[in-house]
C-alpha angles and dihedrals in degrees: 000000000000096000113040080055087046085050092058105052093039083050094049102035097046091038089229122130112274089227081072104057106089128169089258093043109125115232096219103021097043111030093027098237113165126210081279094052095041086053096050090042106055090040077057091058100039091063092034093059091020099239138113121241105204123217091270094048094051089045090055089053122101108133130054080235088064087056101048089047101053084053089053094056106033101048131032088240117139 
């Protein structure tokens, strides 16, 4: 599933529990990831689900929700 893979790379690259990574979690406000972490972080899931998020794209995602749901609709991963 997208997101329990999504939960542990947001877990392990922003050092938070993973019990505390939701879909409505917000990735600044709530795991406290700053632009750095934003930027490793993306490049992290882009590997993981083989896909490229564009600027626009990045500058649209708040919630670990928007993530999972541009996955969902930008590659055929389950």
């Amino acid at each position: 599933m997208i997101f329990e893979k999504l939960k542990d790379i947001i877990a392990d690259q922003l050092s938070v529990d993973a019990d505390e990574v939701t879909m409505d979690s917000n990735i600044q406000d709530d795991l406290g990831a700053d632009s750095l972490d934003v930027v490793d972080l993306i490049t992290t899931i882009e590997d993981e689900f083989d896909l490229s998020i564009p600027d626009e794209a990045v500058e649209e995602i708040k919630t670990v929700g928007d993530i999972a749901n541009y996955i969902e609709k930008n590659t055929d991963a389950e």
